[in-house]
Biopython code that builds the backbone (N, CA, C, O; Angstrom):
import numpy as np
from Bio.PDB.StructureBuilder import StructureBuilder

atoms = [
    (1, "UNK", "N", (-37.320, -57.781, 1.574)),
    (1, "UNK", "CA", (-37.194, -58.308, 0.233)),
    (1, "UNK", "C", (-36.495, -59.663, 0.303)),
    (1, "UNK", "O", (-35.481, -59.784, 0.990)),
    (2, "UNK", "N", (-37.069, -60.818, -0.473)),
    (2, "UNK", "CA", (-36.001, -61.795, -0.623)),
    (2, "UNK", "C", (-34.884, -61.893, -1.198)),
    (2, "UNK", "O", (-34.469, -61.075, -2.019)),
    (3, "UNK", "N", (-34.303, -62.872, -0.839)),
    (3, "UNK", "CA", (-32.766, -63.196, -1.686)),
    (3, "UNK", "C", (-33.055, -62.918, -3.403)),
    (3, "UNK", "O", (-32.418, -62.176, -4.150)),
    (4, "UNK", "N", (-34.416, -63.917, -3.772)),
    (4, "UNK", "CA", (-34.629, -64.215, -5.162)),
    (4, "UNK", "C", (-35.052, -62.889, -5.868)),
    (4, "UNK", "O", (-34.448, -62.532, -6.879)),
    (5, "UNK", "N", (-36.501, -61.852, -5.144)),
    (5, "UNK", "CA", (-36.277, -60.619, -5.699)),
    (5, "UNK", "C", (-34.829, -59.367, -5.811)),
    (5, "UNK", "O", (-34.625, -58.633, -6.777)),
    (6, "UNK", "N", (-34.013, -59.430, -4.567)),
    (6, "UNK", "CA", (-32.506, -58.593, -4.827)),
    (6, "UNK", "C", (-31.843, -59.354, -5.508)),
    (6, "UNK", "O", (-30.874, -58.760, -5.983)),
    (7, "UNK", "N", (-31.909, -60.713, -5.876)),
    (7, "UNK", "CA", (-31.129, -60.957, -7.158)),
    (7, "UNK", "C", (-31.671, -60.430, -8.417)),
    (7, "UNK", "O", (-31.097, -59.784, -9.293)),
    (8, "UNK", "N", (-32.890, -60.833, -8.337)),
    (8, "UNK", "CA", (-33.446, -60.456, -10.010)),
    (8, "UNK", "C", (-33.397, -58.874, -10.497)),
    (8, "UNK", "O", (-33.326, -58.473, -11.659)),
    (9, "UNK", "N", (-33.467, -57.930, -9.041)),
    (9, "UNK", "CA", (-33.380, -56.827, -9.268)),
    (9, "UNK", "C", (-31.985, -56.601, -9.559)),
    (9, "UNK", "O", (-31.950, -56.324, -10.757)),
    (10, "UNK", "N", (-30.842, -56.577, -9.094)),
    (10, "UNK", "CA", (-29.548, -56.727, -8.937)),
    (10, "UNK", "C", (-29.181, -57.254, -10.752)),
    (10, "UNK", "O", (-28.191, -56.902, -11.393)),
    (11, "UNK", "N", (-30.125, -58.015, -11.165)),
    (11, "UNK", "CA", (-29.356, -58.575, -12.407)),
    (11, "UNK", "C", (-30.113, -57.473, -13.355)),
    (11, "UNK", "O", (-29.296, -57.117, -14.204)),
    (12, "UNK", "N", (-31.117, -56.931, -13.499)),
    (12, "UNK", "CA", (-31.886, -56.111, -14.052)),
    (12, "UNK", "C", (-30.978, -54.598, -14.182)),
    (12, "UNK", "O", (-30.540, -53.899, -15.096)),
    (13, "UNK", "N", (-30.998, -54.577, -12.682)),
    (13, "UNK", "CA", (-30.087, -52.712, -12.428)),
    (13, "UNK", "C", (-28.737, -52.921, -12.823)),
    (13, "UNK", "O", (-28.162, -51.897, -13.192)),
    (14, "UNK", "N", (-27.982, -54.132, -12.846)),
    (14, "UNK", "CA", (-26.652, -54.259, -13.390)),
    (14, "UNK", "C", (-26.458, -54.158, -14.752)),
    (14, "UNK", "O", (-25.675, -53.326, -15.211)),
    (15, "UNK", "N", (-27.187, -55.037, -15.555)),
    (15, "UNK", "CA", (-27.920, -55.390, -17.163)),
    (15, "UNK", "C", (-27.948, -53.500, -17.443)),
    (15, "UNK", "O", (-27.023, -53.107, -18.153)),
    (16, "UNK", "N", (-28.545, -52.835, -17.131)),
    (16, "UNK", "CA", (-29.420, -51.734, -17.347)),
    (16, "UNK", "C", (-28.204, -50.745, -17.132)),
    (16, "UNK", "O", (-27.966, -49.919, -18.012)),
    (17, "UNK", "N", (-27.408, -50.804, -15.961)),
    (17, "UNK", "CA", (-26.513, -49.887, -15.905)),
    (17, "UNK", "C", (-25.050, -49.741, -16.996)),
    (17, "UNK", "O", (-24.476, -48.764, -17.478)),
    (18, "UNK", "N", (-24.737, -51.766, -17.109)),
    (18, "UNK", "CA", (-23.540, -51.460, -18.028)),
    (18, "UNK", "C", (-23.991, -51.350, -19.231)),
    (18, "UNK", "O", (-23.058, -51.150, -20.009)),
    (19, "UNK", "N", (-25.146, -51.395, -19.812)),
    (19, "UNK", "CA", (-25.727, -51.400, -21.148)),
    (19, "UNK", "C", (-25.588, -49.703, -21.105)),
    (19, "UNK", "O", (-25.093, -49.189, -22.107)),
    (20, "UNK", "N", (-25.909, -49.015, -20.241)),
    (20, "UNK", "CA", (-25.970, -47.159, -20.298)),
    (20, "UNK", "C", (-24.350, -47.158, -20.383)),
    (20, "UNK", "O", (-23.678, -46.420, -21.104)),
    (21, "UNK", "N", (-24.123, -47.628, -19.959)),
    (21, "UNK", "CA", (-22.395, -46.791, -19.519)),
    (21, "UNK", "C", (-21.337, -47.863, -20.390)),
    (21, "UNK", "O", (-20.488, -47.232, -21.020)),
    (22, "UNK", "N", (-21.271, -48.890, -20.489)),
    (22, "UNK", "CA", (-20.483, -49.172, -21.366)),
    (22, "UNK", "C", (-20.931, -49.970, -23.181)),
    (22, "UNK", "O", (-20.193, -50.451, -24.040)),
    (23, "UNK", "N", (-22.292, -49.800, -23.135)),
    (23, "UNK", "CA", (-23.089, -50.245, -24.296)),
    (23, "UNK", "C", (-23.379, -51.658, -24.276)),
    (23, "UNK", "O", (-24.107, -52.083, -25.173)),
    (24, "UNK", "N", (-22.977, -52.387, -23.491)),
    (24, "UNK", "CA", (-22.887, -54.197, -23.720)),
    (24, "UNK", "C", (-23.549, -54.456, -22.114)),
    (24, "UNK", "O", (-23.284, -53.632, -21.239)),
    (25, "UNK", "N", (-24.112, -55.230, -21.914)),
    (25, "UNK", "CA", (-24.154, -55.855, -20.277)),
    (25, "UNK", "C", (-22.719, -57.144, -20.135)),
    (25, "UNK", "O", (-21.966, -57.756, -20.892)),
    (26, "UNK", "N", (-23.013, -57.007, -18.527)),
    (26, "UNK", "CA", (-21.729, -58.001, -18.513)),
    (26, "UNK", "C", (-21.656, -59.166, -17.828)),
    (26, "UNK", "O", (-20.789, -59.447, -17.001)),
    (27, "UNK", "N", (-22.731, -59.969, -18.232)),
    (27, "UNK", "CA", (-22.879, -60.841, -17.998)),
    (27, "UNK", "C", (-23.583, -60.846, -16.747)),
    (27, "UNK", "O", (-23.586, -60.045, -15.812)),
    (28, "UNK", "N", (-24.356, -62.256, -17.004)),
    (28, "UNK", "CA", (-24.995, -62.632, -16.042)),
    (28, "UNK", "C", (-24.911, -62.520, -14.438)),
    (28, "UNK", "O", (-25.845, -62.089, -13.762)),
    (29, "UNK", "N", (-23.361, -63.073, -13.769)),
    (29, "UNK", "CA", (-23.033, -62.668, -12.344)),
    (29, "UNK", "C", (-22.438, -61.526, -12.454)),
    (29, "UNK", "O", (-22.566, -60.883, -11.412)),
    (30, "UNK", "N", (-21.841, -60.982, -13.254)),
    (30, "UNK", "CA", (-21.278, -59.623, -13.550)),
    (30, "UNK", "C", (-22.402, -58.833, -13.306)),
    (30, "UNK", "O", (-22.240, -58.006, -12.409)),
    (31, "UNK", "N", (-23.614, -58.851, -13.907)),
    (31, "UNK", "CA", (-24.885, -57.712, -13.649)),
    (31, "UNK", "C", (-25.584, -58.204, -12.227)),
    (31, "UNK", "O", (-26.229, -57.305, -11.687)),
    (32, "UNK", "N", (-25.575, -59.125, -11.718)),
    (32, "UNK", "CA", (-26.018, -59.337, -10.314)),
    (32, "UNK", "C", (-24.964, -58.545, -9.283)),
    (32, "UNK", "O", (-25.389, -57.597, -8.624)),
    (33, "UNK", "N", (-23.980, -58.850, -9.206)),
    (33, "UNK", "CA", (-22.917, -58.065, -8.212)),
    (33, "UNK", "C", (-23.096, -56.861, -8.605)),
    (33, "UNK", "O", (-23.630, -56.169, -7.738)),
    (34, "UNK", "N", (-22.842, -56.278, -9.662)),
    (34, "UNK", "CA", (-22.744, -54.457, -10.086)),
    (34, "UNK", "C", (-24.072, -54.223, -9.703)),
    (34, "UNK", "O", (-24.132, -53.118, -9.165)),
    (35, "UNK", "N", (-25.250, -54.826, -9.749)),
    (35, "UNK", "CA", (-26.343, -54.324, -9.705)),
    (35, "UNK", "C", (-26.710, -54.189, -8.372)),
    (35, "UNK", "O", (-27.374, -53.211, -8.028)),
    (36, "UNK", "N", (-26.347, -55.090, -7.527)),
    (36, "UNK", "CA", (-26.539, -55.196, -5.733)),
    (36, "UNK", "C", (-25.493, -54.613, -5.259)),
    (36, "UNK", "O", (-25.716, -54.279, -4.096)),
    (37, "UNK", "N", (-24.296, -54.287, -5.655)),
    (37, "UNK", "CA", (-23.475, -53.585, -4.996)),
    (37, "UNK", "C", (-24.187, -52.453, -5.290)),
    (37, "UNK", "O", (-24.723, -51.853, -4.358)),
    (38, "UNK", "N", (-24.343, -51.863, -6.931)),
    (38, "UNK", "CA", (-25.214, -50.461, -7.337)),
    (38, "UNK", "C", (-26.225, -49.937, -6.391)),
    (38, "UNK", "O", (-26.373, -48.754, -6.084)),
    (39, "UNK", "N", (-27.120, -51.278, -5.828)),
    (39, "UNK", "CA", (-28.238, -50.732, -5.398)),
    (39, "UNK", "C", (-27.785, -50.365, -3.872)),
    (39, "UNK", "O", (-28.687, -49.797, -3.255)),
    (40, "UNK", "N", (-26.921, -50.510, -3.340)),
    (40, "UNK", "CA", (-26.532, -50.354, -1.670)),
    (40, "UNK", "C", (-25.399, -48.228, -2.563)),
    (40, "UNK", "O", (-25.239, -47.065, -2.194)),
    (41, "UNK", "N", (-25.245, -48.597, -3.060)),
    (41, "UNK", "CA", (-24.560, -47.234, -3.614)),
    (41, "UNK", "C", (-25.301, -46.225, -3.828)),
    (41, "UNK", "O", (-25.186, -45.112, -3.315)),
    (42, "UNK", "N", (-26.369, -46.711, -4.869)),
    (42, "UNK", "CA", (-27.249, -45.845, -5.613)),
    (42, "UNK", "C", (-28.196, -45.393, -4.085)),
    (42, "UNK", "O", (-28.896, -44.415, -4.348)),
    (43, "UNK", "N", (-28.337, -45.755, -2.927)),
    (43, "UNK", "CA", (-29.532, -45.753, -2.068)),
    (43, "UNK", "C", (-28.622, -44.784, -0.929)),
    (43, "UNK", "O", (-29.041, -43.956, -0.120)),
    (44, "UNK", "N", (-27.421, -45.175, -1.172)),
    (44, "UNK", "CA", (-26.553, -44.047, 0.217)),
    (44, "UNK", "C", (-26.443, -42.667, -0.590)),
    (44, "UNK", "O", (-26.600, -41.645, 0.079)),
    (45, "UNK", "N", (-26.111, -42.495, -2.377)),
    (45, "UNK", "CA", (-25.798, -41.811, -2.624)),
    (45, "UNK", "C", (-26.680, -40.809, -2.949)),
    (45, "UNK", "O", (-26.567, -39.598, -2.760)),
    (46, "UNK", "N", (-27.764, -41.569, -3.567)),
    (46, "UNK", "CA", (-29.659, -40.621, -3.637)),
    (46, "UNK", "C", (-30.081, -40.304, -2.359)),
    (46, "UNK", "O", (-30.554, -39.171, -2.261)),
    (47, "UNK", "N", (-30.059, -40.777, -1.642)),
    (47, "UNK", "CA", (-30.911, -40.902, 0.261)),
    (47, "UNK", "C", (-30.454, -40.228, 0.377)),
    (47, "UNK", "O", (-30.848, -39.072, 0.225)),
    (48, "UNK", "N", (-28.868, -40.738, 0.865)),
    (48, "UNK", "CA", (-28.393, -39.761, 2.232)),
    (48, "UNK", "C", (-27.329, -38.611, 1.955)),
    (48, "UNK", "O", (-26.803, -37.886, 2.800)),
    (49, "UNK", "N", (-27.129, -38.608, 0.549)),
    (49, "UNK", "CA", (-25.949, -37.593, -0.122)),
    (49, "UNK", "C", (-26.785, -36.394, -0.766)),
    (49, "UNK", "O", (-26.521, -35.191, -0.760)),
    (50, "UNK", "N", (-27.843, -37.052, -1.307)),
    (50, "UNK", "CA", (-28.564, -35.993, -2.215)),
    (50, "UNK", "C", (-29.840, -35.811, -2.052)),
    (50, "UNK", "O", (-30.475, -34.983, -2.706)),
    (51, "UNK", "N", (-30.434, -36.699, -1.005)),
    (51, "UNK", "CA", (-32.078, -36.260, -0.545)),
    (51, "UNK", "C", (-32.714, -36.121, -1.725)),
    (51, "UNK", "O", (-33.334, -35.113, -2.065)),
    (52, "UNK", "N", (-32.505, -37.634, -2.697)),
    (52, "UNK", "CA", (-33.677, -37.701, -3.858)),
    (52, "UNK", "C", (-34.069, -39.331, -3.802)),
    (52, "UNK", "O", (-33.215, -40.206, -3.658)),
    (53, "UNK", "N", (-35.491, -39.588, -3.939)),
    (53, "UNK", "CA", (-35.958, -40.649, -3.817)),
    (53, "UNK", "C", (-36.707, -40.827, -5.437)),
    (53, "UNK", "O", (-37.416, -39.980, -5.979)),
    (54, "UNK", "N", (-36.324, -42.141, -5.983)),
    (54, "UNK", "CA", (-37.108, -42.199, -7.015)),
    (54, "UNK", "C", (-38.313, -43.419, -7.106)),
    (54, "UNK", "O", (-38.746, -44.112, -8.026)),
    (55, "UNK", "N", (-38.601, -43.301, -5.704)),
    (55, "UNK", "CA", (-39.870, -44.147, -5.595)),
    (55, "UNK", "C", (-39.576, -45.418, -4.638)),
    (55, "UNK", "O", (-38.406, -45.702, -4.384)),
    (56, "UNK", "N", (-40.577, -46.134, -4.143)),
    (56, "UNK", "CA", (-39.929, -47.204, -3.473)),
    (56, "UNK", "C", (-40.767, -48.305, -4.134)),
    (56, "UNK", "O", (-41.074, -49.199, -3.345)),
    (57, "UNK", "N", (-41.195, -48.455, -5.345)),
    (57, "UNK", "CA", (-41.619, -49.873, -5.937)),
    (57, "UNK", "C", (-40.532, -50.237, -6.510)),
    (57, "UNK", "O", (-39.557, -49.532, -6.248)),
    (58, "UNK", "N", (-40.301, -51.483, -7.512)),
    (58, "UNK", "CA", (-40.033, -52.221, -8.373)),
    (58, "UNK", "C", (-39.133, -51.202, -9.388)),
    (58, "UNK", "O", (-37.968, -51.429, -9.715)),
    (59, "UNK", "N", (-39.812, -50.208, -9.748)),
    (59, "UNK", "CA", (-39.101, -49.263, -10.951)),
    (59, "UNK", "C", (-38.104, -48.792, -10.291)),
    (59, "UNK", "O", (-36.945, -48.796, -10.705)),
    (60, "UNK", "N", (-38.569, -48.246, -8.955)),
    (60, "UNK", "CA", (-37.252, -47.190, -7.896)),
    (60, "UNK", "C", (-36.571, -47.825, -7.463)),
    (60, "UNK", "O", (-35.570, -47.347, -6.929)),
    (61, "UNK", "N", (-36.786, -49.164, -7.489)),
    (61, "UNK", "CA", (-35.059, -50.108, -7.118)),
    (61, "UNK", "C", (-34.363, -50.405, -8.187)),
    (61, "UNK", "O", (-33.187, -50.729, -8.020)),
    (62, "UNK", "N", (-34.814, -50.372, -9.277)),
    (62, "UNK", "CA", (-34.377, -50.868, -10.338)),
    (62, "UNK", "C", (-33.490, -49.745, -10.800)),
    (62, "UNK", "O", (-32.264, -49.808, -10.708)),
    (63, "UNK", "N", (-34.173, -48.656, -11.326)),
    (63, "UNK", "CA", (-33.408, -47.176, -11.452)),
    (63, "UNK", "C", (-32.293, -46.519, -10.433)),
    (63, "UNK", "O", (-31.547, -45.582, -10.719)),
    (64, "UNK", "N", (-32.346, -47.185, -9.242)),
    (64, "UNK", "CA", (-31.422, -46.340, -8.161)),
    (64, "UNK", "C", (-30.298, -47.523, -8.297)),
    (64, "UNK", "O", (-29.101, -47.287, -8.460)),
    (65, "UNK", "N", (-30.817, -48.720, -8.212)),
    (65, "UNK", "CA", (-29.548, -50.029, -8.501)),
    (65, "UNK", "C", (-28.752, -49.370, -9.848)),
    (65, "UNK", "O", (-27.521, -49.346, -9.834)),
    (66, "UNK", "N", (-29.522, -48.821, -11.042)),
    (66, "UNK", "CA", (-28.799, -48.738, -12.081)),
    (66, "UNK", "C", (-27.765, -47.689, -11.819)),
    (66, "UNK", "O", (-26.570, -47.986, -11.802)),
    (67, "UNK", "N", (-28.355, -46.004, -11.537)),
    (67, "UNK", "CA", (-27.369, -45.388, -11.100)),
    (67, "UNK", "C", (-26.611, -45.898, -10.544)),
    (67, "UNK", "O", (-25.792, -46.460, -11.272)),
    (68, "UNK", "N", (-26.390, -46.037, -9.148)),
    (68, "UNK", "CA", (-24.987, -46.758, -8.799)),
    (68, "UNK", "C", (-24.386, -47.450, -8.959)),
    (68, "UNK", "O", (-23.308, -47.494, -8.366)),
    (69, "UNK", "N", (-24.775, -48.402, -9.883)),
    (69, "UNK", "CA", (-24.287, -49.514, -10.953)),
    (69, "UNK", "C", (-23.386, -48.817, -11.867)),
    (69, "UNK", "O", (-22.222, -49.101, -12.148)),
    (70, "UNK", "N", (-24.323, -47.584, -12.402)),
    (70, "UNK", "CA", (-23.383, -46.710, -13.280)),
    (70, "UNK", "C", (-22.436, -45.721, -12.829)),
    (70, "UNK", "O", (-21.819, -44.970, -13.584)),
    (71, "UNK", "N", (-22.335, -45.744, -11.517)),
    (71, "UNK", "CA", (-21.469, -44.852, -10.404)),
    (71, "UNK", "C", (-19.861, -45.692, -9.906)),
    (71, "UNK", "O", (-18.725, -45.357, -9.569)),
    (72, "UNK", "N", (-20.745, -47.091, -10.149)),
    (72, "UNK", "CA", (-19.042, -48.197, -9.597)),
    (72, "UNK", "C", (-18.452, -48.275, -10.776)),
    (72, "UNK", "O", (-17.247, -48.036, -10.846)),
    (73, "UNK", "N", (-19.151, -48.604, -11.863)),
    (73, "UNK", "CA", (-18.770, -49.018, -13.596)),
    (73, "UNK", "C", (-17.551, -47.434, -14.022)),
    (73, "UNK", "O", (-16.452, -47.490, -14.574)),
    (74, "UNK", "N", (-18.223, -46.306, -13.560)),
    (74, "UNK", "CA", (-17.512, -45.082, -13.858)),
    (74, "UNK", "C", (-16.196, -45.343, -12.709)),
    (74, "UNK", "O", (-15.040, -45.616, -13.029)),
    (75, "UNK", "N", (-16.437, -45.267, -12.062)),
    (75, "UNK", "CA", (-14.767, -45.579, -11.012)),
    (75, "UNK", "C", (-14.039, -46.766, -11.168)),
    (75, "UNK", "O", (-12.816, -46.638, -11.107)),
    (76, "UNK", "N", (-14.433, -47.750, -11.331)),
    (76, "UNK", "CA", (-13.922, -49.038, -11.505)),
    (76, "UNK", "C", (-12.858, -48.425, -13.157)),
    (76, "UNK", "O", (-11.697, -48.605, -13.524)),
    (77, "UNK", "N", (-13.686, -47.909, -13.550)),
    (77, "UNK", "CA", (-12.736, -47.327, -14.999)),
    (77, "UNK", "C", (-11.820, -46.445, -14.953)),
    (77, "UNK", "O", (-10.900, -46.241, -15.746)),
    (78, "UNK", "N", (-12.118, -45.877, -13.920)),
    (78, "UNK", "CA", (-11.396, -44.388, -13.527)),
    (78, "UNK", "C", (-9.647, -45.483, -12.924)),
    (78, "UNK", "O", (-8.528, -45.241, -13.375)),
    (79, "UNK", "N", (-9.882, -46.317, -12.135)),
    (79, "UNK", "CA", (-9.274, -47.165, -11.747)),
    (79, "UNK", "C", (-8.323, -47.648, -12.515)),
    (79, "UNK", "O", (-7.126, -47.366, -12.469)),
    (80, "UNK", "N", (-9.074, -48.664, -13.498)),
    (80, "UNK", "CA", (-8.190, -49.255, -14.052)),
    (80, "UNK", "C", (-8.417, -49.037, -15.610)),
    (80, "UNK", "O", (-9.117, -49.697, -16.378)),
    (81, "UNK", "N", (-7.743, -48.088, -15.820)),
    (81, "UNK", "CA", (-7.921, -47.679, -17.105)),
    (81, "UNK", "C", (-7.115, -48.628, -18.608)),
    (81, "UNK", "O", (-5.957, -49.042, -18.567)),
    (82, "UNK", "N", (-7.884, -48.771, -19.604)),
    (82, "UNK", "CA", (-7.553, -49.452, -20.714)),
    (82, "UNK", "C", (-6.222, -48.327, -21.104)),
    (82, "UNK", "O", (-6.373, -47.115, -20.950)),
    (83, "UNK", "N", (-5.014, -48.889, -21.589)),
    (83, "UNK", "CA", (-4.388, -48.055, -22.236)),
    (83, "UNK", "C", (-4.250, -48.783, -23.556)),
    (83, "UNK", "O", (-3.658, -48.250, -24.495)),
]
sb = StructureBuilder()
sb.init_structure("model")
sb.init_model(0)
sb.init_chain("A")
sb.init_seg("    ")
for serial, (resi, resn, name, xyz) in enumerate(atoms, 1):
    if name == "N":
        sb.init_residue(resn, " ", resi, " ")
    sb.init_atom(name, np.array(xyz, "f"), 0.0, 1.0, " ", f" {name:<3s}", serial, name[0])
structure = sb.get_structure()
């Protein structure tokens, strides 16, 4: 994959994940990092933790980036919690 498609995917699965989990996206480099970090998360944690694949096109990177997008977004909170 190129740089330019794991970005666009990365900004898509980031966009997609904080919009599920915290209702808003977060910005532009905010949804590229959550979304490419997501997708290296979402792929150890579906693959090799839970032996579920949700495809290997365009949709199944996008959906597995989001889960783990929505997997860092949930700990990152767990972390540093708003009081």
């Amino acid at each position: 994959m190129g740089i330019i498609t794991t970005l666009i995917i990365g900004a898509i699965a980031g966009w997609l994940g904080g919009t599920i989990y915290k209702g808003s996206g977060l910005g532009l480099i905010g949804n590229i990092i959550i979304g490419v970090l997501g997708s290296s998360v979402g792929y150890w944690l579906l693959g090799s933790v839970l032996h579920i694949s949700l495809g290997e096109g365009l949709i199944g990177s996008i959906l597995t980036g989001a889960i783990g997008a929505i997997v860092i977004l949930f700990l990152i909170n767990l972390i540093f919690k708003k009081k």
